[in-house]
C-alpha positions, 0 to 999 in steps of 0.5 A: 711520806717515807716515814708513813710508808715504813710505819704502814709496811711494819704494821702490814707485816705484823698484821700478817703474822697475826692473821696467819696464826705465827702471832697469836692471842697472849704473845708479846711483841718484840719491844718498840726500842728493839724494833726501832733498832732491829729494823732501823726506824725510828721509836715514833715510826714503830709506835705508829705502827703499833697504834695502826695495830691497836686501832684495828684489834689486833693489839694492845697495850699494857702498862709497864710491859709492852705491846701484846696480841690480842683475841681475835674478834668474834667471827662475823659474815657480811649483810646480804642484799634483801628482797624489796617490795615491789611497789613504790612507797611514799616516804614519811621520815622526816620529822623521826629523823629531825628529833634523832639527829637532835638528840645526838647532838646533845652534850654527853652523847657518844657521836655515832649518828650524824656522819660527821667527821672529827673537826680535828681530822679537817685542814680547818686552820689552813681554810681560815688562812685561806679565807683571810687572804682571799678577802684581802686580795679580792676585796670586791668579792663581798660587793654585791652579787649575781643571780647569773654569773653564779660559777666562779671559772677558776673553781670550775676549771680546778674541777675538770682538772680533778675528774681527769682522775675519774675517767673525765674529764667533765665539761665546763659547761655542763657543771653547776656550784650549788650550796652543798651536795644536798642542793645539787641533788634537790635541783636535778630532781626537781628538774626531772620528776613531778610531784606523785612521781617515782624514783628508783632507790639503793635499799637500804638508801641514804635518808637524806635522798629519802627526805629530799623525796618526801619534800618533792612529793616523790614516791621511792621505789627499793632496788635490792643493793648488794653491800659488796657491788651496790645496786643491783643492775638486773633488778632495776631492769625488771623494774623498769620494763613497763616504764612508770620511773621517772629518775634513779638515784644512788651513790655508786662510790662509798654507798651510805649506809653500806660502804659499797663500791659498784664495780665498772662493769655494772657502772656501765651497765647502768649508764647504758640501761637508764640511756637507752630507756630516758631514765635519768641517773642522779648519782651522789658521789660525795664519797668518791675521794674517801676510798679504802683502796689505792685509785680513786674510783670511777663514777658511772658518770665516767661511763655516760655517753649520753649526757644522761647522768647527773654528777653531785658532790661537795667537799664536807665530807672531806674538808669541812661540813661548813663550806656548803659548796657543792657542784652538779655536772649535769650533763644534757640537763645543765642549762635546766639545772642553772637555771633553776639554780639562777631564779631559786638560790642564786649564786654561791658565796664567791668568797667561799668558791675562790677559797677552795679554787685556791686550795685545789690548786695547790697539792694540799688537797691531795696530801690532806686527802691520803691523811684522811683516808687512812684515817677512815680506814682506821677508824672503821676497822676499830669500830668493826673490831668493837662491834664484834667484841660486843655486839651479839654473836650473830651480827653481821657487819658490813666491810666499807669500801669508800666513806666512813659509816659502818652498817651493821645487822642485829639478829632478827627480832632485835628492834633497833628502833625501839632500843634506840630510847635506851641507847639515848639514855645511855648517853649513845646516838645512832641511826635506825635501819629503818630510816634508811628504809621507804618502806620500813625495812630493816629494823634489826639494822643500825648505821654508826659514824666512824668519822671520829678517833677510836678513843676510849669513850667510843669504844665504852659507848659500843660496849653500851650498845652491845649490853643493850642489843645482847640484853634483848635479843 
């Protein structure tokens, strides 16, 4: 831990001087032996340093001759939030998206659509240990199964003691294992709503909760989302004056597409507006440990008095996409909740539920977890430094605070879905803003995955991008 403080303090230090104006474009830096000796760290802590710098385009290597500052990226302003149409939309995105997520996930395509993380970022070697002790220790787990005892306790109590650190804790009671955060969020919206209902949504919103409304029938209606503080609490206000929404659903921690962290107030804002008029709040908190800064956020769970919000969230964004293990802590709506669980899925894998009971009770959770943030952190700092190495002058670039996924917005009339054939042909993947979009805003807007390394092959796929976006725009 020492050794990862020093190396982050030297990198901290050096970055100051370069964005002070001390170290500019073309300047050598000390040598990594020299710094080693003069600041008494080891030539790994520096050279960790130094790599910090090179993934944030502050420095590079070259060969033979050391490590020098680089030319500041192109100057770029964050998107702003846009006004949404004021009527509600049916959702019709589906089979677009199925066909885009296929083809980037064909071999030789550059992985900057699907938000997945790089498997070799994720404690996968010690999940299969733990999986092969639980099965020896608790052999009776694989014998036959329940449609009603479907919580395992000790996955439940090592989620309350968790959200002590979310302004919790949550209630035993009130808290579902469902097979993924899609499923968690699927079961409170078919608990709350009807077919031909509405539901106010974060614009631009994940299209995974656009797709879940297109399956249930449900009609989406844009709340303008501010990319610094999330949805915008005065907007769904108005909106809701008249009544005729029958749920809100948003991420509040890490907003996909955006990276938006909403701030308490406006966290409690909403739990009070969505209570005092029976509105009931989803909320996907799935990227709640993925912060960028230095405590973990707080849902606006954390702020319900009510029991009207519904907290959804699962671990494959933080330890692997293929647990499918997720939970909901539902609040007044749990028993609703279970039980639609109960007669639909029935129980989670047992297996799988002891396996990260086991692995949250110890401290590896918590150590795996400052590794991976700084590695999001990384890699989305390198892929902003790309997008403004290449990506046409008038860009804007949104600055993620939770997750790893990086919006960023063309000029208008680039067209991101129609260049999106190109891209594919050159071998790169992303996703349309339009997708994000009910209503089919945003589509000089694009979404990139960050969840992998920053290599070489990543930074070539960008430049591909930027060649085609500059050559039409």
């Amino acid at each position: 831990m020492e050794s990862e403080l020093r190396y982050e303090r030297l990198a901290g230090e050096l970055a100051s001087l370069i964005e002070q104006g001390v170290l500019v474009h073309g300047d050598r830096l000390p040598s990594v032996r020299r710094l080693a000796d003069e600041r008494r760290l080891s030539v790994s802590t520096v050279v960790q340093a130094m790599r910090r710098l090179e993934l944030r385009g502050l420095v590079e290597a070259r060969p033979q001759s050391g490590y020098f500052v680089c030319r500041p990226p192109l100057p770029h302003r964050e998107p702003a939030a846009r006004s949404t149409p004021e009527a509600a939309s049916s959702v019709d995105i589906s089979q677009r998206l199925v066909r885009l997520m296929q083809a980037g996930l064909q071999p030789g395509v550059v992985p900057l659509a699907a938000a997945l993380p790089a498997n070799s970022l994720l404690p996968i070697a010690a999940l299969q240990r733990l999986y092969a002790g639980v099965a020896r220790r608790y052999p009776r787990l694989l014998e036959g199964g329940s449609h009603v005892d479907i919580d395992s306790p000790q996955l439940v109590r090592q989620l309350v003691r968790r959200s002590l650190a979310w302004g919790g804790p949550l209630a035993a009671d009130e808290i579902v294992i469902t097979n993924s955060c899609t499923e968690a969020l699927d079961l409170c919206l078919r608990t709350v709503t009807r077919p031909g209902d509405t539901v106010a949504v974060e614009s631009p919103a994940y299209y995974l909760m656009l797709q879940l409304l297109e399956t249930l029938g449900l009609k989406a209606l844009e709340i303008p989302t501010d990319p610094r503080t999330g949805m915008s609490v005065e907007a769904l206000e108005l909106a809701t004056r008249q009544g005729g929404v029958a749920a809100v659903l948003l991420v509040s921690n890490g907003s996909n597409p955006l990276g938006c962290l909403m701030p308490d107030d406006r966290k409690r804002a909403l739990a009070a507006l969505t209570a005092s008029r029976g509105i009931p709040l989803i909320e996907d908190d799935v990227y709640g440990d993925l912060h960028a800064g230095e405590q973990r956020p707080w849902p606006i769970k954390a702020f319900d008095r009510d029991g009207n919000v519904m907290l959804c969230a699962s671990f494959s964004k933080s330890l692997s996409p293929s647990l499918r293990i997720g939970f909901v802590a539902a609040g007044q709506r749990a028993r609703a909740v279970a039980l639609r669980k109960m007669v639909g899925s029935g129980g989670t894998s047992p297996v799988t539920q002891a396996v990260l009971a086991e692995y949250l009770a110890s401290t590896a959770y918590e150590r795996h977890l400052r590794k991976l943030r700084r590695a999001y952190r990384d890699q989305v700092a390198a892929m902003q430094a790309a997008v403004a190495r290449y990506f046409p002058a008038e860009t804007r670039i949104a600055q993620p605070q939770a997750g790893y996924v990086l919006w960023v917005e063309l000029p208008e009339g680039i067209d991101c879905t129609a260049c999106l054939t190109q891209a594919l042909a050159a071998q790169v993947a992303y996703v349309p803003g339009e997708l994000f979009s009910a209503s089919g805003m945003y589509r000089n807007c694009l979404r990139l995955n960050c969840g992998n390394p920053h290599t070489p092959a990543i930074e070539d796929a960008v430049r591909r991008l930027g060649a085609i976006f500059s050559a039409v725009g």
